[in-house]
N, C-alpha and C positions, 0 to 999 in steps of 0.2 A: 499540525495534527494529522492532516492527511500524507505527510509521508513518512510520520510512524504508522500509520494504519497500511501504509503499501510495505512497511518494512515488516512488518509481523505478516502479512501476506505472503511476502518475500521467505520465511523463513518456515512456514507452516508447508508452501510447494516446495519446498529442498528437502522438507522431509518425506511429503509423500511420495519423491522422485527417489530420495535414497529410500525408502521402502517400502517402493513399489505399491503406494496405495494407490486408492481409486474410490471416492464414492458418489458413485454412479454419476451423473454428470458432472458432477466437481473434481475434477483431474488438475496437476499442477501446470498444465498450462492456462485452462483456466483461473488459479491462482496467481501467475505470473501475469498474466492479461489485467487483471483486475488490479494489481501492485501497480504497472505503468498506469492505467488513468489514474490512478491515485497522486502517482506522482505529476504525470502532466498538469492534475489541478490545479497543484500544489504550487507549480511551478506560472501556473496563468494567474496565481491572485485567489484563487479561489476558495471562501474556508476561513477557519475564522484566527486571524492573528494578533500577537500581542502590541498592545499598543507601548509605544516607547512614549515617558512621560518628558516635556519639553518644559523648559522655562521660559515665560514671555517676559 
């Protein structure tokens, strides 16, 4: 979950870098910032996953 939310993150700052948006303290490096914790979570565990069903 958390690293489609950094990939739409991801794709929202590409835009506002190709056109030059800005708003007001939301800039695409702040977007880009926020996409890496997303995925650092992602990547400690963090979040909720799907469970694989086992047979005992």
């Amino acid at each position: 979950m958390l690293a489609t939310v950094a990939a739409v993150l991801f794709l929202i700052a590409l835009i506002f870098q190709l056109a030059g948006l800005g708003l007001g303290p939301v800039s695409a490096t702040v977007l880009v910032t926020a996409g890496l914790l997303c995925l650092a979570l992602d990547l400690a565990g963090v979040g909720p996953r799907a469970r694989l069903l086992t047979r005992r």
